[in-house]
RODO-2510 file (C-alpha; in nm, 4 decimals, decimal comma):
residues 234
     n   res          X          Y          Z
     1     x    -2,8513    -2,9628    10,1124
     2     x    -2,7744    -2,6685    10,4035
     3     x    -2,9185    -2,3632    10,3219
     4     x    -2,6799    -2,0656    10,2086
     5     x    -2,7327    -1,7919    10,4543
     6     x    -2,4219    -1,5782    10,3276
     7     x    -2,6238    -1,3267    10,1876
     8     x    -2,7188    -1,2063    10,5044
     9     x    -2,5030    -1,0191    10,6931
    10     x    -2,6971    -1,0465    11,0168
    11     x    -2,6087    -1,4346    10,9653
    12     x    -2,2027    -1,3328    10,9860
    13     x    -2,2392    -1,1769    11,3236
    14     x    -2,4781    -1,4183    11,4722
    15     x    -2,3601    -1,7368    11,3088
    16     x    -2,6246    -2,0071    11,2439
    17     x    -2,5149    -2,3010    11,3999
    18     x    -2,7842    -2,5123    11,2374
    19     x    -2,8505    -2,2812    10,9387
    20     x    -3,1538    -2,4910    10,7722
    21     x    -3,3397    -2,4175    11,0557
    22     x    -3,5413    -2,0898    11,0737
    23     x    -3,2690    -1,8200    11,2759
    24     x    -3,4517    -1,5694    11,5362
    25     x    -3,2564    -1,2726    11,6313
    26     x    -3,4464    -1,1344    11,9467
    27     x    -3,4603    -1,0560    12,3092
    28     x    -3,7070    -1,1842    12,5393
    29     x    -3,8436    -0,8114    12,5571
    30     x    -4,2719    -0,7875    12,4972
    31     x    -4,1976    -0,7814    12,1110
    32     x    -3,9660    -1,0364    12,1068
    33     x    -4,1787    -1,3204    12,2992
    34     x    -4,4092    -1,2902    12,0958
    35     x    -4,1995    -1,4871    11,8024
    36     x    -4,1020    -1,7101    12,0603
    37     x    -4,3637    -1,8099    12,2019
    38     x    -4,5064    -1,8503    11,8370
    39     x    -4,2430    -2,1104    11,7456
    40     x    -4,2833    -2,2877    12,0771
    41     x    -4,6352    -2,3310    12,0274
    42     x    -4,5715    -2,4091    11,6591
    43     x    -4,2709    -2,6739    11,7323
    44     x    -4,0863    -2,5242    11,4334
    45     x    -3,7188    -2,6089    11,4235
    46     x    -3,5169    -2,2995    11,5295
    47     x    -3,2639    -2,1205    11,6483
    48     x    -3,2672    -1,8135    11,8593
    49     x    -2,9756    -1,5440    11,8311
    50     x    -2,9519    -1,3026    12,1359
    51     x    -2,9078    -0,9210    12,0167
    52     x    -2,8859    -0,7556    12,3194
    53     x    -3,0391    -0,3913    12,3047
    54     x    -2,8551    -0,2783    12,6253
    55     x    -2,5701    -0,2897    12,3873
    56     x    -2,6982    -0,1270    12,0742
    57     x    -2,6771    -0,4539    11,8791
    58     x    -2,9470    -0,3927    11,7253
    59     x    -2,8089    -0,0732    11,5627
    60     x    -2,5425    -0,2818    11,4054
    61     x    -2,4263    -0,2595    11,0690
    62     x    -2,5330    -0,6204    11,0526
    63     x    -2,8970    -0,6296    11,1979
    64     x    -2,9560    -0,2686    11,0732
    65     x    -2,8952    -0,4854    10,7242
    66     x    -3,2206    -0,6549    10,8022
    67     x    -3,4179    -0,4503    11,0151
    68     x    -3,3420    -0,0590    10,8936
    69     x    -3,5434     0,0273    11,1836
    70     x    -3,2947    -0,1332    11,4476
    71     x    -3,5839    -0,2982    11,5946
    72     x    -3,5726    -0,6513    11,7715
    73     x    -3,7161    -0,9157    11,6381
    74     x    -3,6414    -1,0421    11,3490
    75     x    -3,6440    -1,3762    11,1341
    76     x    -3,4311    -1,5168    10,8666
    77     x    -3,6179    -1,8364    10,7053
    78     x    -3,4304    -2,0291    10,4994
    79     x    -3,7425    -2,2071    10,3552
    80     x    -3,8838    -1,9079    10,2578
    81     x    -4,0898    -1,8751     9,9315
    82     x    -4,0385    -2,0542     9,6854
    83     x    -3,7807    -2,2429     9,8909
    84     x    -3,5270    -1,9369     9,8844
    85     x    -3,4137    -1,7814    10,2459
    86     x    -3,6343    -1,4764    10,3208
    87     x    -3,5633    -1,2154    10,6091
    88     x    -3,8678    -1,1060    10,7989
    89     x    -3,8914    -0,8149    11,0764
    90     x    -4,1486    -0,6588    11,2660
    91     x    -4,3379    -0,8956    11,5009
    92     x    -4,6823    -0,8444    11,3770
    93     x    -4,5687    -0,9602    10,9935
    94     x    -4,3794    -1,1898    11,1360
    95     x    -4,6456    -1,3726    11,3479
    96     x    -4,9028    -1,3821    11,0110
    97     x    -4,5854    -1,5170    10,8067
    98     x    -4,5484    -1,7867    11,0723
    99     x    -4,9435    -1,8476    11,1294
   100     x    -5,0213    -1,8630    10,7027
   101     x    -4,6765    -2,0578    10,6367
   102     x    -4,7896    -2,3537    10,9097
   103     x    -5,1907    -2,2977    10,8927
   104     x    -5,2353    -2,2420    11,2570
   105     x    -5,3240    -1,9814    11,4919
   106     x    -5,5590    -1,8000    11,2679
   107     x    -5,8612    -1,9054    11,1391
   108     x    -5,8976    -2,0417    10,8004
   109     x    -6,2429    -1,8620    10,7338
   110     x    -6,1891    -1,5650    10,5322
   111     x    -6,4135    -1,3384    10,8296
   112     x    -6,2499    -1,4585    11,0956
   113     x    -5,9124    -1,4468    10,9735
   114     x    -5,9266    -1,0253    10,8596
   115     x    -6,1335    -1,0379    11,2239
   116     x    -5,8219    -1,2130    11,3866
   117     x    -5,5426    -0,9363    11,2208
   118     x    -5,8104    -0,6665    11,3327
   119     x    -5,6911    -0,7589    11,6675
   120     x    -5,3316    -0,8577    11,5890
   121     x    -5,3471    -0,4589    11,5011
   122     x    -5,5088    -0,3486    11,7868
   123     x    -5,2069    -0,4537    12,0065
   124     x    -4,9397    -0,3673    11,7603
   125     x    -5,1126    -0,0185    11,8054
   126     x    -5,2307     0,0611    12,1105
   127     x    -5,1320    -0,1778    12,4027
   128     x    -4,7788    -0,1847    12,2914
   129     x    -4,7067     0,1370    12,2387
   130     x    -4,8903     0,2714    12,5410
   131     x    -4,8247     0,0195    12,7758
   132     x    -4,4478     0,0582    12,6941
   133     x    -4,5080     0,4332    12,7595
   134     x    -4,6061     0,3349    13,1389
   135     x    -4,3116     0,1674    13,1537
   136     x    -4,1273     0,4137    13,0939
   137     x    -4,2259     0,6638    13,2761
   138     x    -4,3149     0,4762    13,5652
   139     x    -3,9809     0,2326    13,5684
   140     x    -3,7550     0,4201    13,3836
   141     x    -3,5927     0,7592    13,2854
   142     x    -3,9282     0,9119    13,3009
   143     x    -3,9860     0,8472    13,6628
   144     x    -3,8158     1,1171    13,7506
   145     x    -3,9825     1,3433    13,4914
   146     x    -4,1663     1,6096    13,7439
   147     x    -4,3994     1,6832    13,5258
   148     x    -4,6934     1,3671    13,6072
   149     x    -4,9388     1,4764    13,2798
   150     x    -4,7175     1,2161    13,0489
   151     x    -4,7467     0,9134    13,2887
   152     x    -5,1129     1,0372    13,4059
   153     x    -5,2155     1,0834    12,9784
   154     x    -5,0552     0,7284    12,9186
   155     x    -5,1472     0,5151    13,2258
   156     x    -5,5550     0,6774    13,1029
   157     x    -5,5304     0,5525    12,7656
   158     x    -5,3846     0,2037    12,9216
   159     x    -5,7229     0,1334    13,1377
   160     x    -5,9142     0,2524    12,8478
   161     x    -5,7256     0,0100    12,6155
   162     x    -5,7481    -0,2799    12,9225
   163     x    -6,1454    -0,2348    12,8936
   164     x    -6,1815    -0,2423    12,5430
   165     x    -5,9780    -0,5897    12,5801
   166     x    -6,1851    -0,6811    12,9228
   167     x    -6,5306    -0,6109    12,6779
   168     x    -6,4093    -0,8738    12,4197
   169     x    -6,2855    -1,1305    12,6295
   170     x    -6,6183    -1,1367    12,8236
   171     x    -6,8074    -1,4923    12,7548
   172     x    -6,4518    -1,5914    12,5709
   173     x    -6,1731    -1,7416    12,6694
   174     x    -5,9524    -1,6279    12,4052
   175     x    -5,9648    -1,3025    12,1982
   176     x    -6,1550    -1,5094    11,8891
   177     x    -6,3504    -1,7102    12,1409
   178     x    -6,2596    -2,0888    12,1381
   179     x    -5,9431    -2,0175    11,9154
   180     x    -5,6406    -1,9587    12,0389
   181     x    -5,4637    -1,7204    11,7842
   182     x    -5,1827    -1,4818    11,7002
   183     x    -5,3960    -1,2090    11,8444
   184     x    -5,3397    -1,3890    12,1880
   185     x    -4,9731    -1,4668    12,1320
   186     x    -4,8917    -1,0938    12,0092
   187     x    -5,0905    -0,9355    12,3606
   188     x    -4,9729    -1,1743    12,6441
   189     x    -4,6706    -1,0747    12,6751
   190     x    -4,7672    -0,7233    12,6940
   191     x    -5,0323    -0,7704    12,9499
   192     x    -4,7606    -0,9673    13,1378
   193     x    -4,4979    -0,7313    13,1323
   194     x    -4,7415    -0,4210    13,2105
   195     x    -4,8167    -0,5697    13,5744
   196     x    -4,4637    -0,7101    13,6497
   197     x    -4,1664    -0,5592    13,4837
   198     x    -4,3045    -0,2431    13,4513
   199     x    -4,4746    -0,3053    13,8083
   200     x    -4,7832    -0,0742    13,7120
   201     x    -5,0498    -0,3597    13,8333
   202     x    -5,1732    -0,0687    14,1208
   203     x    -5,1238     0,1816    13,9001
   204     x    -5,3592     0,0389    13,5706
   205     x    -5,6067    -0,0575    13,8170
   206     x    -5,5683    -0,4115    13,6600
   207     x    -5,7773    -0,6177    13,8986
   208     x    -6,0737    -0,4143    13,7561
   209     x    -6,0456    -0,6009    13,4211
   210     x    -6,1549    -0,9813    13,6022
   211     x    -6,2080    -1,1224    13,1910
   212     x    -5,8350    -1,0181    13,1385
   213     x    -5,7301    -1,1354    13,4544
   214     x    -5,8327    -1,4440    13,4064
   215     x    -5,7023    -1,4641    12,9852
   216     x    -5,3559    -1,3853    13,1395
   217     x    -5,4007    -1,6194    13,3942
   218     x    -5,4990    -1,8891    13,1215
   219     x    -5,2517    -1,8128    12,8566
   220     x    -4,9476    -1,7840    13,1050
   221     x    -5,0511    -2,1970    13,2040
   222     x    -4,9213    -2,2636    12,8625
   223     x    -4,5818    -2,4285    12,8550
   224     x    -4,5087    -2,2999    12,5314
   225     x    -4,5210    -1,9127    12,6800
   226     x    -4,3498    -2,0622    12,9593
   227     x    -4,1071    -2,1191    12,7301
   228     x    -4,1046    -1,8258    12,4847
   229     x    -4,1038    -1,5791    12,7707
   230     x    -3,7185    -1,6850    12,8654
   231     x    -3,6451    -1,6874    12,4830
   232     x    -3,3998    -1,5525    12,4339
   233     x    -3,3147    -1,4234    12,7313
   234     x    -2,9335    -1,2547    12,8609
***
């Protein structure tokens, strides 16, 4: 039986082509990798919807329907619970929906599990927001802000938030140690785009963190973020 997606408008504007398979509507920005590498390393059945930003897509009547916020990405399962289709946003919830619906990337002891969202958190709260703030105002409009204290207060609080993550990662080679979790799959695509798209590798200081150096270096080997990294991409 195909699943009815016609109560979501987001659905009419970005048809599903298969619609019993879970539908992604994303960009292959920091926030939206990190759903796509999530279903590559999961091997769940999808099918990724472009919503390009550039264009204000995601301040459609139809996405804005899903995601009030206008924020890419965002999920609409049609196997959601109880069996019914369920429309998910915000890549943090998203990742724990994904990791508890398949039991894997996050630990099934009760400690390390609230230990594992701890650090899910830490990224959805710190290195994204402030590393995006480097990019901007190192790559962006705010380049040619005169005024230095914003890029100065933001590329600080970036090192500071590099060492905290350089201080857990020593003697590990993922952020839980031997498991490979959504707190990895939620920060590697931050660390990523803070020493290449946003070109601020000099500017971080970044080869002063060796333990992160080398956890990028690791989790960018994996064909599955190979592969979520161009997902979906213009």
């Amino acid at each position: 039986m195909t699943a009815d997606l016609s109560g979501f408008p987001v659905a009419q504007r970005w048809p599903a082509a298969h619609p019993d398979r879970l539908q992604l509507y994303s960009l292959n920005t920091p926030n939206g990798v990190k759903v796509s590498i999530m279903l590559e390393e999961l091997g769940l059945p999808y099918e990724p919807h472009l919503v390009d930003i550039m264009k204000n897509e995601s301040k459609s009547p139809e996405f804005e329907s899903l995601n009030p916020n206008g924020k890419i990405p965002a999920i609409v399962d049609p196997d959601g619970p109880g069996g019914k289709p369920m429309g998910l946003t915000e890549s943090g919830a998203i990742l724990q929906y994904l990791a508890e619906k398949t039991g894997k990337f996050i630990p099934s002891d009760p400690a390390r599990r609230w230990e594992t969202i701890q650090w899910l958190h830490f990224q959805m709260s710190g290195i994204g927001p402030m590393f995006g703030q480097v990019g901007f105002f190192n790559k962006f409009a705010g380049r040619a802000f005169e005024d230095k204290r914003p890029l100065e207060r933001y590329v600080g609080e970036s090192k500071r938030l590099l060492g905290i993550l350089d201080k857990r990662l020593d003697g590990r080679t993922w952020i839980m140690g031997d498991d490979y979790t959504i707190a990895d799959i939620a920060t590697l695509g931050w660390v990523n785009n803070l020493i290449t798209f946003y070109e601020a590798r000099e500017l971080v200081g970044f080869d002063d963190y060796p333990n992160v150096a080398a956890w990028l270096e690791r989790g960018m080997s994996r064909p599955a973020v190979q592969r979520g990294l161009k997902i979906p991409s213009r």
